[in-house]
C-alpha positions in Angstrom: 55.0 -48.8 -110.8 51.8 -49.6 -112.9 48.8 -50.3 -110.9 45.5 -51.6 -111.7 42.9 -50.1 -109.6 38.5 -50.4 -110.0 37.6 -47.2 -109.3 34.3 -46.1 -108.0 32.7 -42.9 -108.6 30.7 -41.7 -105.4 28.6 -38.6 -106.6 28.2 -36.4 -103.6 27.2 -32.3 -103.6 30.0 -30.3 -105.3 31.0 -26.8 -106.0 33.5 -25.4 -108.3 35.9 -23.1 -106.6 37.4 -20.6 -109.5 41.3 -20.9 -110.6 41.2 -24.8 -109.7 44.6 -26.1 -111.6 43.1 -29.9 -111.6 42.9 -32.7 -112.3 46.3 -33.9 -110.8 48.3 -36.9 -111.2 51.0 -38.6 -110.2 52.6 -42.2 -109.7 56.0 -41.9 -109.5 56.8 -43.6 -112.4 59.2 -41.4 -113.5 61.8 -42.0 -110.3 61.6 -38.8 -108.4 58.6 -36.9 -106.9 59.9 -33.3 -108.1 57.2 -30.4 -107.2 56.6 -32.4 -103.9 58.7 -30.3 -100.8 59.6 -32.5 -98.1 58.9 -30.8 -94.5 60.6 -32.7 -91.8 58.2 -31.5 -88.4 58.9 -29.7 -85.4 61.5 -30.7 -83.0 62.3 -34.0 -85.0 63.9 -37.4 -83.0 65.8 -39.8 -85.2 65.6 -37.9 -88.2 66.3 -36.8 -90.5 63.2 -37.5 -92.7 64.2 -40.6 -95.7 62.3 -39.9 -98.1 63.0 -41.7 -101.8 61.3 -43.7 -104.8 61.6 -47.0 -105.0 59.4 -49.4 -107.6 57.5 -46.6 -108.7 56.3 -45.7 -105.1 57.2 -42.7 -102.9 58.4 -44.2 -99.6 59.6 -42.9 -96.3 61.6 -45.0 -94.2 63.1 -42.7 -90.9 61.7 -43.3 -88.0 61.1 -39.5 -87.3 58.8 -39.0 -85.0 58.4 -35.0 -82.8 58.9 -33.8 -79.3 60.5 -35.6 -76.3 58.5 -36.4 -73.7 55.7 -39.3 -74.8 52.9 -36.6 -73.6 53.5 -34.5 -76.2 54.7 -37.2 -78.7 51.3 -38.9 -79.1 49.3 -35.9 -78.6 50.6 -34.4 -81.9 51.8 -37.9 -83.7 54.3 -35.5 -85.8 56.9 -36.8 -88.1 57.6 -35.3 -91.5 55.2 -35.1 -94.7 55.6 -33.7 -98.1 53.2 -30.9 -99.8 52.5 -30.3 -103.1 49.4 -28.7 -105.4 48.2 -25.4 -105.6 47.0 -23.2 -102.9 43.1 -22.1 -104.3 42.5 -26.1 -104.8 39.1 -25.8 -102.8 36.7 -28.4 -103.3 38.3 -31.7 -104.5 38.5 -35.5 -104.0 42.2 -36.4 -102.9 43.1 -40.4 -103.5 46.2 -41.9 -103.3 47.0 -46.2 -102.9 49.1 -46.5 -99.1 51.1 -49.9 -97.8 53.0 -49.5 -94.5 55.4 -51.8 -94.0 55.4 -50.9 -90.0 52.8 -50.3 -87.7 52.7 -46.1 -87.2 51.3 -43.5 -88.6 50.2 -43.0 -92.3 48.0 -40.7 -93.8 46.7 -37.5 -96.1 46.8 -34.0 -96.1 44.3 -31.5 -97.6 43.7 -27.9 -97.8 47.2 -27.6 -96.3 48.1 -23.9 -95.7 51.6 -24.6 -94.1 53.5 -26.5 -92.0 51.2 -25.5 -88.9 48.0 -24.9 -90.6 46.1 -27.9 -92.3 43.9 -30.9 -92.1 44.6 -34.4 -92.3 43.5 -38.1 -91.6 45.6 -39.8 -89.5 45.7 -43.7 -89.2 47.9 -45.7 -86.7 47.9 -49.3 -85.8 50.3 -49.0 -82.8 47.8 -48.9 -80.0 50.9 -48.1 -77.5 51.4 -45.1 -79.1 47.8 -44.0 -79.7 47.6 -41.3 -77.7 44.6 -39.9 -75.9 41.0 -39.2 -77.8 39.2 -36.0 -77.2 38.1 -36.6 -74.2 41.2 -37.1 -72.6 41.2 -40.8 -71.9 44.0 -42.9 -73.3 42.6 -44.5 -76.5 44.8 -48.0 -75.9 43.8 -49.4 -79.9 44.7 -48.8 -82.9 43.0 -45.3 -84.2 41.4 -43.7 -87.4 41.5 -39.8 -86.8 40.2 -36.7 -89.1 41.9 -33.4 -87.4 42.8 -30.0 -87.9 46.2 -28.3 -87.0 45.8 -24.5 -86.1 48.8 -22.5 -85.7 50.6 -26.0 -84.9 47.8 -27.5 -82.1 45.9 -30.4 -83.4 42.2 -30.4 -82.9 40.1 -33.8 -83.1 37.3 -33.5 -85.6 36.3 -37.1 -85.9 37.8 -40.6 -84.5 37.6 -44.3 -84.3 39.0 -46.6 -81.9 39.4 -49.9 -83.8 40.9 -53.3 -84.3 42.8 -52.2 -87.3 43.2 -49.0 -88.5 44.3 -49.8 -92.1 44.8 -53.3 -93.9 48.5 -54.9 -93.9 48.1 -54.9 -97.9 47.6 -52.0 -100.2 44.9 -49.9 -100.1 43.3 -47.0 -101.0 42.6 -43.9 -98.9 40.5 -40.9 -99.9 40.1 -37.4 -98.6 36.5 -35.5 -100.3 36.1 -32.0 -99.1 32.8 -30.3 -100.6 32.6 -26.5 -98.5 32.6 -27.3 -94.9 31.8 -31.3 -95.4 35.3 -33.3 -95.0 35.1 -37.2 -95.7 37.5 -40.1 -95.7 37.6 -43.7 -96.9 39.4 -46.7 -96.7 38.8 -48.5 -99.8 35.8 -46.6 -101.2 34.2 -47.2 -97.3 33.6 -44.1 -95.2 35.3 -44.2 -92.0 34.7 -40.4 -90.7 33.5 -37.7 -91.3 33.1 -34.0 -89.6 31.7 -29.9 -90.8 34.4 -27.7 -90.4 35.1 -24.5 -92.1 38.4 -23.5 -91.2 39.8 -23.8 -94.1 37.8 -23.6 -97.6 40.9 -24.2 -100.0 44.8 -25.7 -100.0 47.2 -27.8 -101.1 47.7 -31.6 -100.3 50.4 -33.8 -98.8 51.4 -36.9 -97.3 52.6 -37.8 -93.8 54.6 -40.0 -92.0 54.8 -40.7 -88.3 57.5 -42.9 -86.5 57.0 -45.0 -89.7 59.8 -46.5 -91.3 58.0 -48.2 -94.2 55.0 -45.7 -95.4 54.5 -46.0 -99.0 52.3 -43.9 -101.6 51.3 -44.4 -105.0 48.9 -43.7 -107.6 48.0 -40.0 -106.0 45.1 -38.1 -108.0 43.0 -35.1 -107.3 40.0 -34.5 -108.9 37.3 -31.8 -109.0 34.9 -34.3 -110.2 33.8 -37.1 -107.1 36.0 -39.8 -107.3 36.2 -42.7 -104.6 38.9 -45.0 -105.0 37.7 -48.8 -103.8 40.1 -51.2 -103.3 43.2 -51.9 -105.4 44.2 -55.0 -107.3 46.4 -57.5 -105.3 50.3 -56.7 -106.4 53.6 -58.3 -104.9 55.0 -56.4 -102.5 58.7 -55.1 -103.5 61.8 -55.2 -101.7 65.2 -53.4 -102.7 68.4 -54.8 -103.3 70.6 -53.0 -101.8 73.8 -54.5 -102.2 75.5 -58.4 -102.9 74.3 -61.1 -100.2 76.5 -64.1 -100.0 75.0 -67.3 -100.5 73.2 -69.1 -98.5 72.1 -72.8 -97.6 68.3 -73.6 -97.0 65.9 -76.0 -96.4 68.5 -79.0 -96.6 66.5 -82.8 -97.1 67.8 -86.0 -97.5 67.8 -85.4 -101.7 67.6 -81.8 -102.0 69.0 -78.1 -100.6 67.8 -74.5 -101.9 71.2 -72.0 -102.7 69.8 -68.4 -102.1 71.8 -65.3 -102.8 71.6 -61.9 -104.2 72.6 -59.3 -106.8 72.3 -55.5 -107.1 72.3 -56.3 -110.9 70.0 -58.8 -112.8 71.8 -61.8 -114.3 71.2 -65.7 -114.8 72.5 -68.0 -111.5 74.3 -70.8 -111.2 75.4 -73.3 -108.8 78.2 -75.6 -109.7 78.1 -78.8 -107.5 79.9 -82.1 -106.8 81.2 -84.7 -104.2 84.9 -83.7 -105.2 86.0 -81.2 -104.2 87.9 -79.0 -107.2 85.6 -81.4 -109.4 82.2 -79.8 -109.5 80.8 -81.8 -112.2 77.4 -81.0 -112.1 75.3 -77.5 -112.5 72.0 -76.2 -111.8 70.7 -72.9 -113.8 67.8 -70.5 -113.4 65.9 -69.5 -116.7 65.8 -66.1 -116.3 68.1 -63.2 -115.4 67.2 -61.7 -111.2 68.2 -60.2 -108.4 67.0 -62.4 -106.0 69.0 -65.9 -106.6 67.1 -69.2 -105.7 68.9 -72.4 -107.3 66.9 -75.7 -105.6 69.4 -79.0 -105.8 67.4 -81.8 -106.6 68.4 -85.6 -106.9 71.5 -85.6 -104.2 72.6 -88.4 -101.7 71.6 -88.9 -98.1 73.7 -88.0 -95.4 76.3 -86.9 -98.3 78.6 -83.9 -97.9 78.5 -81.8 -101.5 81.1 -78.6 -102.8 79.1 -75.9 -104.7 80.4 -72.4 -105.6 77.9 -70.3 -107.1 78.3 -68.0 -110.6 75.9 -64.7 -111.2 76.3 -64.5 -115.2 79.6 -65.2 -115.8 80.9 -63.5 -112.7 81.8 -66.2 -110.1 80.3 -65.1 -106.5 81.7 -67.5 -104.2 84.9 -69.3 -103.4 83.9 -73.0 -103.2 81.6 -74.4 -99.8 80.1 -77.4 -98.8 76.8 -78.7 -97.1 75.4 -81.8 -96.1 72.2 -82.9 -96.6 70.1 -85.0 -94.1 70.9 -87.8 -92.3 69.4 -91.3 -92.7 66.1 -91.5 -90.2 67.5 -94.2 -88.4 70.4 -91.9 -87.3 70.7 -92.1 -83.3 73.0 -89.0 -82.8 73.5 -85.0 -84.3 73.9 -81.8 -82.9 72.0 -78.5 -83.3 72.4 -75.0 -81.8 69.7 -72.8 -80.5 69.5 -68.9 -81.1 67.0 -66.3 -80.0 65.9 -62.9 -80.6 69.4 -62.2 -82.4 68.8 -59.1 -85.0 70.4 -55.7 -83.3 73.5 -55.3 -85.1 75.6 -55.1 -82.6 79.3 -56.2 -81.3 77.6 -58.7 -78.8 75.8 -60.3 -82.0 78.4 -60.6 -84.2 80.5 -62.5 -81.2 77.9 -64.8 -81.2 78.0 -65.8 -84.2 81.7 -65.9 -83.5 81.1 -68.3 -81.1 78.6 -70.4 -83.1 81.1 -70.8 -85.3 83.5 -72.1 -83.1 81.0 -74.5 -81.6 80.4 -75.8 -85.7 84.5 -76.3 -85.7 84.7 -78.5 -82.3 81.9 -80.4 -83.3 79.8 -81.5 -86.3 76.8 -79.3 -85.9 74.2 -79.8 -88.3 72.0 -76.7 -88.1 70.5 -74.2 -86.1 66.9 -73.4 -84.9 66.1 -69.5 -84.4 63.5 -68.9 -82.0 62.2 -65.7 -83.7 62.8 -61.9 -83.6 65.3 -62.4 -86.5 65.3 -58.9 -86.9 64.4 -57.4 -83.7 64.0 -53.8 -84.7 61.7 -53.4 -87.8 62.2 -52.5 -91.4 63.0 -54.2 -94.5 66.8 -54.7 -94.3 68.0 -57.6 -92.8 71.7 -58.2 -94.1 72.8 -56.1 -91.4 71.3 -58.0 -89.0 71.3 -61.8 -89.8 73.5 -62.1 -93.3 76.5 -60.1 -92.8 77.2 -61.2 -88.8 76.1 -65.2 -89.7 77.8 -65.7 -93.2 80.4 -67.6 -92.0 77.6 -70.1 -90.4 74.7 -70.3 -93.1 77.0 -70.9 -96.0 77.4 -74.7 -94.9 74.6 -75.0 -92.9 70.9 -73.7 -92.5 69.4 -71.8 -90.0 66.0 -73.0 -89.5 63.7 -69.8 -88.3 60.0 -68.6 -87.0 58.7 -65.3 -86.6 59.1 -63.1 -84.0 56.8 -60.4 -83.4 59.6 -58.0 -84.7 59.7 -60.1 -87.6 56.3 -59.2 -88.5 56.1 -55.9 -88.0 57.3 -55.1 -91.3 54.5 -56.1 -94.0 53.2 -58.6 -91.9 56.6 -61.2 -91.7 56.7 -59.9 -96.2 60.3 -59.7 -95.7 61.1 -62.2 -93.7 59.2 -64.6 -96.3 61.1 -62.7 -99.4 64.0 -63.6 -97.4 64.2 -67.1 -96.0 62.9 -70.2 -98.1 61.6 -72.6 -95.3 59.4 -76.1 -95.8 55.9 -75.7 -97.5 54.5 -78.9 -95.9 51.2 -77.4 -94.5 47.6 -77.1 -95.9 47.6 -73.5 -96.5 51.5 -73.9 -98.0 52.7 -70.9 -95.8 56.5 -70.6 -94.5 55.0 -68.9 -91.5 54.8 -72.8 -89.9 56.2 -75.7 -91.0 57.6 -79.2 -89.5 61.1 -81.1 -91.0 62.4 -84.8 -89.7 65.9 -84.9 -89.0 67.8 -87.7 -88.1 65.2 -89.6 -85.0 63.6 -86.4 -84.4 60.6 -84.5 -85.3 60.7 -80.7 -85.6 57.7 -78.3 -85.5 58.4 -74.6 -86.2 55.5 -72.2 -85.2 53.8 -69.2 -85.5 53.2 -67.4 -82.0 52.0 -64.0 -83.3 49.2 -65.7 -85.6 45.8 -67.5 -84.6 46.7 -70.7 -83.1 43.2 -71.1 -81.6 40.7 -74.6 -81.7 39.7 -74.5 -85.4 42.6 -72.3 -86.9 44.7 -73.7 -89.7 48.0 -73.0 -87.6 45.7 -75.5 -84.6 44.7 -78.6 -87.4 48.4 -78.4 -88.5 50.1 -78.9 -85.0 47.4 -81.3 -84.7 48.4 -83.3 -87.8 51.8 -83.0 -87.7 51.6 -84.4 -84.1 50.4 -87.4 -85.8 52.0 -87.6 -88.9 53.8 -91.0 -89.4 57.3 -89.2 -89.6 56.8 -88.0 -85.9 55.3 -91.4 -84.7 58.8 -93.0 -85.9 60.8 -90.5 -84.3 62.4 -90.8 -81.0 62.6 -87.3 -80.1 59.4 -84.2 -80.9 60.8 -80.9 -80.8 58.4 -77.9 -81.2 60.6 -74.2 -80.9 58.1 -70.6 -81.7 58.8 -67.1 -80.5 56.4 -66.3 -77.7 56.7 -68.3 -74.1 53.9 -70.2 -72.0 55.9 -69.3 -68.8 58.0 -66.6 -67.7 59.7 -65.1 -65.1 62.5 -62.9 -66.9 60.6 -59.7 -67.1 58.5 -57.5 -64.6 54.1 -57.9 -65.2 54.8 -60.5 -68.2 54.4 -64.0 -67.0 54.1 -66.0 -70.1 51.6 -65.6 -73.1 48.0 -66.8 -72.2 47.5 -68.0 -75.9 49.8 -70.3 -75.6 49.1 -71.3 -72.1 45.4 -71.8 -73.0 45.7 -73.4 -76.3 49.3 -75.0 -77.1 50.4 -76.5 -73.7 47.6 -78.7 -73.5 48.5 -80.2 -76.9 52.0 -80.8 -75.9 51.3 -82.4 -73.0 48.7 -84.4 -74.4 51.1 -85.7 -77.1 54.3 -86.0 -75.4 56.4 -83.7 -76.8 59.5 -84.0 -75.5 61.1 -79.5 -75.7 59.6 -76.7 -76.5 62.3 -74.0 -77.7 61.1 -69.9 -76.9 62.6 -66.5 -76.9 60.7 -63.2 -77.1 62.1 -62.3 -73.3 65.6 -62.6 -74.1 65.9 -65.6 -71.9 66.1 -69.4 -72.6 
């Protein structure tokens, strides 16, 4: 994958170690990362290691992690990692661009000896799982680590406890070893540094803990000082794994979005109508994709349509229907509620058995999804919400929020590449978003973002509280992931935030349900 990256050069003390093979490059480019060997570490838990190219990026996604017991587990934060270079590489800078798409470990390698013998920088957002710093007191935040491994024990040589331990974007990390000086940097910034002469020369590598979304790119080592700073914005990219059957979003009085997917590229179309067996009208994209998005503009209220949809030439559908909005003025509909559904499992899948049933004894117009869409964490959700509800969101939508699973992964990226949910908000973000349906007012919101006095998430409740669709409406609706008030699981009594800062709005402005998940009780 090409990246464009400003690169600074940080001139620091060097020395020029003989029978140095460098400079070294590589970006993947090619599809394969020959010359790197893949070491899966010791006593490995739901390996094996997954390691792969994809867009020009070498990407792990198993969620390997060592050892049993949780002592031991975040004491040596061991995965898998792979190795490549030449042994008598001594003094060198070590750069490569990293994304993680979860919330564990990431990080480099240097003067790597063997499996059991190297140093490395270690970076982990996942406070649970943070471990204990060198003092023996559980660290409890996200950490930034510079270590040795001798004979297989690690050995702390520098550490931060932090907010963040890398940014949910791309960015660059950098390892300089000059003699017994070791440095890294996030983004041409130093985070830690340490003396240490254990080892004066090695290869590199790149590691993966419990992470099932670490990505690398654009890896270079150099004799010469070289810092990279940070890289150029670029789109995040998801794999298409395999056909998704279409879908029905964001239905309006006038309009509905038809999403579906191809493993192959090619133009869609929708073919549409009133009739059905006379679909008379047809909606085209202007360029061939994967990712199919045909938006139906122009339609009837309260009008049920027949569309089948074509990818090329091939058709890809038998023929569906949907209905669009009902008139404001409309006194009665029905919607069903869902929570915390993604697991992939026979109790899912009946369900959505059941929610289909419910559709077929009554006229159910949509569905609402509390959040946790996917409840694990990756970037693969036709498993968990396409395959078990195609049966459902072919005719109607399902109208979700984020979970905090759901944002594990990239920060809610997927969920966003996924789902094609109102824009009406200052900052135009899917993450929150409010619709009118028939006499009632729905606000969707985000519960894992900042909802705080003076936050964009806060003036957008507040306006859409007061927005003259919601002052004609009968009924105020407002569903997000995390509770005020709990009593489902043991120590967890409800989420201050929303305590502190959204119940007082909603009693203030009379709204009439709020709709929650996260403890798997409603």
């Amino acid at each position: 994958m090409r990246i464009f990256l400003v690169l600074t050069l940080t001139i620091l003390a060097t020395s020029v170690a003989f029978g140095q093979s460098l400079p070294f490059h590589d970006d993947f480019n090619d599809g394969d990362f020959d010359g790197w060997e893949v070491i899966d570490d010791v006593e490995p838990q739901f390996g094996p290691s997954d390691w792969s190219v994809e867009f020009g990026e070498l990407v792990q996604k198993s969620n390997i992690w060592s050892y049993g017991p949780v002592e031991l587990e975040t004491k040596y934060h061991l995965g898998t990692h792979v190795a490549t270079g030449d042994k008598n590489w001594a003094d060198y800078s070590f750069n490569a661009v990293v994304r993680s798409s979860d919330n564990d470990g990431v990080g480099l390698i240097f003067r790597y000896q063997d499996e059991h013998n190297y140093y490395r920088i270690l970076l982990m957002n996942d406070a649970a799982w943070s471990g204990r710093d060198s003092s023996g007191v559980p660290v409890n935040t996200p950490l930034q680590r510079l270590q040795k491994f001798i004979d297989g024990e690690p050995y702390i040589l520098a550490e931060n406890k932090v907010s963040q331990a890398y940014p949910s974007d791309y960015f660059a990390l950098t390892a300089d070893v000059r003699g017994d000086t070791l440095r890294a940097y996030i983004n041409g910034d130093l985070i830690l540094s340490a003396l240490d002469d254990t080892y004066d020369s090695g290869r590199i590598g790149l590691l993966s803990y419990a992470n099932t979304g670490a990505y690398y790119d654009s890896v270079a080592v150099t004799q010469s000082p070289l810092i990279y700073s940070e890289p150029e914005e670029r789109q995040f990219m998801y794999r298409v794994r395999e056909f998704r059957a279409p879908y029905i979003q964001n239905p309006t009085q006038t309009s509905v979005e038809v999403a579906w997917r191809t493993v192959d590229p090619s133009i869609g179309r929708v073919r549409y109508g009133m009739e059905k067996g006379n679909l008379d009208l047809e909606s085209v994209e202007s360029e061939q994709v994967q990712k199919h998005h045909v938006r139906l503009d122009g339609l009837q209220v309260s009008t049920r349509y027949f569309y089948e949809v074509y990818s090329g030439s091939e058709r890809s559908s038998d023929e569906e229907n949907f209905k669009t909005a009902p008139r404001h003025d409309q006194k009665q509909f029905s919607f069903l509620v869902l929570g915390d559904s993604g697991v992939d499992t026979p109790t899912q899948w009946r369900v959505g058995e059941q929610m289909r049933a419910s559709m077929n004894e009554r006229a159910v117009d949509f569905v609402v999804h509390v959040g946790d869409v996917h409840q694990g964490a990756g970037d693969y959700y036709d498993d968990i919400y396409f395959k078990p509800y195609r049966e459902i969101i072919k005719n109607i939508n399902i109208f979700t929020s984020l979970g905090n699973h759901d944002v594990i992964t990239d920060n809610g990226g997927v969920y966003l590449d996924d789902f094609y949910l109102p824009h009406n908000n200052p900052d135009s973000t899917e993450r929150y978003y409010s619709f009118r349906w028939a006499n009632a007012y729905f606000i969707a919101l985000d519960t894992n973002g900042d909802f705080s006095p003076g936050s964009a998430q806060h003036d957008f409740l507040l306006e859409a509280l007061t927005d003259s669709l919601r002052r004609s409406a009968t009924w105020t609706f407002v569903y997000a992931h995390h509770p005020p008030f709990t009593e489902f699981w043991t120590n967890y009594y409800g989420d201050e935030r929303v305590q502190n800062h959204l119940v007082p709005i909603y009693e203030e402005y009379d709204v009439d349900m709020v709709m929650n998940g996260h403890t798997h009780s409603y």
